[in-house]
C-alpha positions in Angstrom: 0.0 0.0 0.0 1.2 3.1 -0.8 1.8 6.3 1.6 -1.2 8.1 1.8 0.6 11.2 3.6 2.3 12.2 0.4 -0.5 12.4 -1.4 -1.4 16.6 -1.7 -4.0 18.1 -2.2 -4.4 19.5 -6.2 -2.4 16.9 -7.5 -3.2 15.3 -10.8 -4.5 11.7 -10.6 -3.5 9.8 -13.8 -4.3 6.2 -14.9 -1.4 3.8 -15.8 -1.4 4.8 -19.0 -0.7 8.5 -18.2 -4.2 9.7 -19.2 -6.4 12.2 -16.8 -8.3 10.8 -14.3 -8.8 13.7 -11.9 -7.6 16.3 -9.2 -7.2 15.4 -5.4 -9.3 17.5 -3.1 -8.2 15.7 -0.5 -8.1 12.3 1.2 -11.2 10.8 3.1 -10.0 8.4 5.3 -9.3 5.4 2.3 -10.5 7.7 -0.4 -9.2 10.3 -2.2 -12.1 12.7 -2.9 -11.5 14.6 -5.9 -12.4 18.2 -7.2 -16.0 18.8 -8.9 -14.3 20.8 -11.7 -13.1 17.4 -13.4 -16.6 15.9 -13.1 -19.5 16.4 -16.0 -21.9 16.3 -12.9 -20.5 19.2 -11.0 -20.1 16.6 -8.0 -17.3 15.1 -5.8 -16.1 11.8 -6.3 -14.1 9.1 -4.6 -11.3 6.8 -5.3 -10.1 3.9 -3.1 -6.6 4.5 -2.2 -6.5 0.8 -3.0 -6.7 1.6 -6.8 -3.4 3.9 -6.4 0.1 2.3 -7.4 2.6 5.4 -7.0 2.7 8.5 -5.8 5.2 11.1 -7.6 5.8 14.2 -6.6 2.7 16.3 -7.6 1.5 13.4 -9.5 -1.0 10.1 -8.8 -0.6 6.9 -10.6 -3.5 4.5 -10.5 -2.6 0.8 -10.9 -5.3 0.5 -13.4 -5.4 2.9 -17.5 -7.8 6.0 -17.7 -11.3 4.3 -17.9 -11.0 1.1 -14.9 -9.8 3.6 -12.6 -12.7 6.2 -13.9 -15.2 2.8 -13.3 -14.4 2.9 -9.6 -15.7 6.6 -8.4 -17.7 6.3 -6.3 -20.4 8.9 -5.3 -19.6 8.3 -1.2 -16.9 7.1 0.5 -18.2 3.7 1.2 -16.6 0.5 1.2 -18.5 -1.9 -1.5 -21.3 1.3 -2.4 -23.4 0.4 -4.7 -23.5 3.8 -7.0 -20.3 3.8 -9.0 -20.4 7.0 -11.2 -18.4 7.0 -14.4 -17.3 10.3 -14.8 
């Protein structure tokens, strides 16, 4: 598992592949809630930590490309919620 205390706040989250996922907000206890700008909704949405491989510099690496991590926000921070939101 990766360190969650190096993760800052306004740093790009990018799939595997180096493709925009999303901007950190800030962490929710396993999530990483993200800013509402990079959502067509206008809403917050979470990513388990759990889907995060690396973390450098001002930069988030999922372990998955683009569009699997993009399947996992969620709409709460819930483990196993229900409403996953593809953003």
């Amino acid at each position: 598992m990766i360190d969650k205390t190096k993760i800052q706040e306004h740093a790009e989250i990018v799939g595997s592949c180096g493709n925009h996922v999303g901007t950190v907000d800030h962490l929710e206890g396993d999530f990483i809630k993200l800013t509402r700008n990079d959502s067509a909704d206008g809403q917050h949405h979470y990513l388990p930590l759990s889907a995060v491989a690396d973390v450098d510099g001002e930069k988030v690496v999922t372990t998955m490309n683009h569009k699997a991590a993009l399947s996992l926000l969620q709409d709460r921070p819930e483990s196993g919620a229900g409403g996953f939101a593809a953003v």
